[in-house]
N, C-alpha and C positions, 0 to 999 in steps of 0.2 A: 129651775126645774121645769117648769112651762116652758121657757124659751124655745126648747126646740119644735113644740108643738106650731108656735106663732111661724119659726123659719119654715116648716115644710107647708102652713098652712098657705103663708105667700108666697110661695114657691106653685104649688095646686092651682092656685086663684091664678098666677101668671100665666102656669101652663095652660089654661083652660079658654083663657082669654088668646091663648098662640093658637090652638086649635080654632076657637072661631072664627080669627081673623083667615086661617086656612082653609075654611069651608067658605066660608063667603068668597074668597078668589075662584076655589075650584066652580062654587057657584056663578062663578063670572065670567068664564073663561071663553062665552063668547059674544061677551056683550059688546056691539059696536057701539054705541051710545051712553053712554055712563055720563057725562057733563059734559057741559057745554064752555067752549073756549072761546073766544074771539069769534064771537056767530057761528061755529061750526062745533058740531058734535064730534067727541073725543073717545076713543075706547076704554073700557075698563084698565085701569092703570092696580098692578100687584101693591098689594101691603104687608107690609112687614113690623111686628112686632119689637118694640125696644127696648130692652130691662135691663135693669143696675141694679149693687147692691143697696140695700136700704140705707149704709153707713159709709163711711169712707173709712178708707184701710188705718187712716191714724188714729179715727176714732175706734176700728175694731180691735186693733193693737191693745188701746189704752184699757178698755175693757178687760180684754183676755189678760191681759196682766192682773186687773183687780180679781180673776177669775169670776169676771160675770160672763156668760153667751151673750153674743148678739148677731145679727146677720139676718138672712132674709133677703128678699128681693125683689122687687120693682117696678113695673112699669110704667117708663117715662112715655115714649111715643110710640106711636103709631104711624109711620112713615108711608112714603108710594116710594116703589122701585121706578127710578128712572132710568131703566133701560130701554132702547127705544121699542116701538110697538112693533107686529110682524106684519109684514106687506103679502098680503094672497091675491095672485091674483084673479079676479072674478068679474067681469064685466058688466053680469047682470045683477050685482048683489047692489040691493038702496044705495046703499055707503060707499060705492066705488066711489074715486077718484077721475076724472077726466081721463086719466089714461088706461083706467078699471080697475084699479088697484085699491083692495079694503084693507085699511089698517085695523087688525084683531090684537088684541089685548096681550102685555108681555108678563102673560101666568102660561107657564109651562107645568103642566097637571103631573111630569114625574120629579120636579123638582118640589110641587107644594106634596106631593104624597112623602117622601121621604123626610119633609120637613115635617109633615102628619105622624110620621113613627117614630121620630125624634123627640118632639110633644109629648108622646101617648108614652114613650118609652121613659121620660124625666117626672109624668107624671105619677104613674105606676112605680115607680123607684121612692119618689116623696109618699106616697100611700104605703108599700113596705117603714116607710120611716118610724111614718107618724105611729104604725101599726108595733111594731118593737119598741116604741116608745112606752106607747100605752101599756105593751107587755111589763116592760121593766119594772114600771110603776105600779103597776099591779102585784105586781111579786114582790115589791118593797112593802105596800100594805101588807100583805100577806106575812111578812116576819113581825110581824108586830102583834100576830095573831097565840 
């Protein structure tokens, strides 16, 4: 009867965690200097969120069969997008290159916003959940009255 409260609650927590990793990019988005590689300072490099489900599909089978719920969801990692960085170029920027060329960081600010209303939209969808949940349950006490 809980269960479903646990799936949307890590579902919330994932989502929330996908949002921050999203605002720390847009926060970055023009840092030349994020770490240092091989003596030389590297731009902010994008991250991306990684999640699974909490079970694997033969265990959620075997479940659903005994009619227990399970499910939920996960966050394994935290990655960088290795896509390459973007070359501007700017002669008088610190961080040029010999030939004046700044490598700037590969967060594209309309790709993490879309990924921001994707978030906000899956998290708002698991708060509808949890919130019908709680309805139902409430209206089940309520016959007993």
């Amino acid at each position: 009867m809980f269960q479903s409260f646990n799936v949307s609650a890590s579902a919330l927590t994932a989502q929330r965690l996908r949002m921050d990793v999203i605002s720390a990019n847009m926060a970055n988005v023009d840092t030349t200097r994020a770490k240092m590689v091989d003596g030389k300072w590297q731009p902010y490099r994008r991250k991306m969120v990684v999640m699974q489900p909490n079970e694997s599909f033969s265990s959620f089978l075997s479940q659903a069969m005994n009619e227990r719920s399970a499910g939920g969801v996960k966050v394994t990692k935290i990655i960088e997008d290795e896509t390459p960085f973007k070359l501007v170029y700017d002669p008088s920027h610190p961080d040029a290159d010999e030939n004046g060329y700044v490598q700037l960081p590969n967060v594209d600010p309309l790709k993490e916003m879309v990924d921001l209303m994707s978030a906000t939209r899956s998290y708002e969808a698991n708060v509808t959940v949890l919130n019908a949940t709680k309805g139902m349950l409430m209206k089940a006490l309520e016959i007993g009255k």
